[in-house]
C-alpha positions in Angstrom: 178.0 -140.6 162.8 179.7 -138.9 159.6 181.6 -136.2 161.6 183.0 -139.0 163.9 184.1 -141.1 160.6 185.2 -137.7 158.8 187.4 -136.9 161.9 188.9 -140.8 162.0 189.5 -140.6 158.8 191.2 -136.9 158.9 193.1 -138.3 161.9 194.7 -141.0 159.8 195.6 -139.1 156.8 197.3 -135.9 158.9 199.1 -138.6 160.8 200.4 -140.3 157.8 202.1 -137.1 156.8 203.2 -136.6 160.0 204.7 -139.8 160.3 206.2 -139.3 157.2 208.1 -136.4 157.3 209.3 -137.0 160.7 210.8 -140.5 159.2 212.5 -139.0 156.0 214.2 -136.6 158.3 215.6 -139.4 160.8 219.8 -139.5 160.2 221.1 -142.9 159.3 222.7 -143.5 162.3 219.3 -143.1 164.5 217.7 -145.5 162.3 218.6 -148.6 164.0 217.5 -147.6 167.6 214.4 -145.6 166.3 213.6 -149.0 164.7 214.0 -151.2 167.7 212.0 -149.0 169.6 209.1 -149.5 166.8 209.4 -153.0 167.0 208.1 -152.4 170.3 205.2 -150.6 170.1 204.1 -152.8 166.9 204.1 -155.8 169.6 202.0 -153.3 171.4 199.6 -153.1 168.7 199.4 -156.7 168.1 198.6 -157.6 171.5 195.7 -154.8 171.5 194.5 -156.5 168.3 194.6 -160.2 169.6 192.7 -158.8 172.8 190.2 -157.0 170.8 189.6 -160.5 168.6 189.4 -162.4 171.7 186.8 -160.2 173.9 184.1 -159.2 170.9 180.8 -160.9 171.3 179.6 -162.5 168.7 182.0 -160.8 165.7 180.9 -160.8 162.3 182.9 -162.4 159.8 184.3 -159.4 158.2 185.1 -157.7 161.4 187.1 -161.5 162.0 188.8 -161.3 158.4 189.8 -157.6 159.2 191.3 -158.2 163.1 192.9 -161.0 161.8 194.5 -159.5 158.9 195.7 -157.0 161.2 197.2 -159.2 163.4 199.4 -161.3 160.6 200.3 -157.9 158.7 201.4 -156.6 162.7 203.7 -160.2 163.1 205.1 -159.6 159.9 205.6 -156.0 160.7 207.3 -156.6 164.3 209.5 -160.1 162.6 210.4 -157.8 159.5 211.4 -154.9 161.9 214.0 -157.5 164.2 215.2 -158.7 161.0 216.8 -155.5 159.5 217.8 -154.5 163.1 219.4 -157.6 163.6 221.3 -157.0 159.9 222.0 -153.7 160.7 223.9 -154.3 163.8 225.8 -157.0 162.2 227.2 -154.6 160.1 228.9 -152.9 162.7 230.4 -156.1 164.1 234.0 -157.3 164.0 234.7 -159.2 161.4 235.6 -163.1 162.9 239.2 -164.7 162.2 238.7 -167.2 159.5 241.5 -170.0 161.3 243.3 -169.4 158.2 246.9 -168.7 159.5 249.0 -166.4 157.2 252.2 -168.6 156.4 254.4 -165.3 156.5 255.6 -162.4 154.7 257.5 -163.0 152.0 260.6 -161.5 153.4 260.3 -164.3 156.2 259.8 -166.9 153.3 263.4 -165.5 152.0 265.2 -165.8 155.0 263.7 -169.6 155.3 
C-alpha cells in the first residue's frame, strides 16, 4: 500500500515540474490556443469527477467534501480559462467606429 501511495505521490510531484517547465517555455503567441485547448480537457476532468461523485456507493463524507471541491475548483478552472481566452482574443480585434463623424480637416474648415 505505501509503494502504491509513494509512486502517486512521485507521479504528481515529477508531473508538476514537468508541467511547469513545459508552460514557462510556451511563446506568447501560443498561449491563447494552448489555453483553449486546456479549457477542454479541464471540462474533461470535471465530467470524470461528477461521474465518479455520482456512481460511489455509499461515499463518506470526506471523500463527498473532496469530489466536490474538485468539481467547483474544475468550474472555476474551465470559466476562468474562457475568460482570459475570450480577453485575449478581443485584443486582437478591430477596434469598432464610435458614430462619431470627424467634421473635417481643418484645411476643409478654411475653404468653408
Amino acid at each position: 500500500m505505501y509503494t502504491e501511495l509513494l509512486a502517486n505521490i512521485a507521479i504528481l510531484v515529477l508531473s508538476g515540474f514537468v508541467g511547469f517547465a513545459v508552460i514557462s517555455k510556451v511563446p506568447n503567441t501560443l498561449h491563447t490556443p494552448l489555453m483553449s485547448g486546456t479549457n477542454a480537457i479541464h471540462g474533461i476532468v470535471v465530467l470524470g469527477a461528477l461521474v465518479t461523485l455520482g456512481n460511489k456507493q455509499d461515499p463518506s463524507i470526506l471523500t463527498q467534501v473532496i469530489l466536490f471541491v474538485a468539481v467547483v475548483f474544475g468550474t472555476l478552472n474551465v470559466i476562468g480559462g474562457f475568460v482570459v481566452t475570450d480577453r485575449m482574443l478581443g485584443m486582437f480585434k478591430a477596434k469598432k467606429d464610435t458614430g462619431k463623424k470627424d467634421s473635417g480637416t481643418t484645411a476643409e474648415k478654411a475653404d468653408i
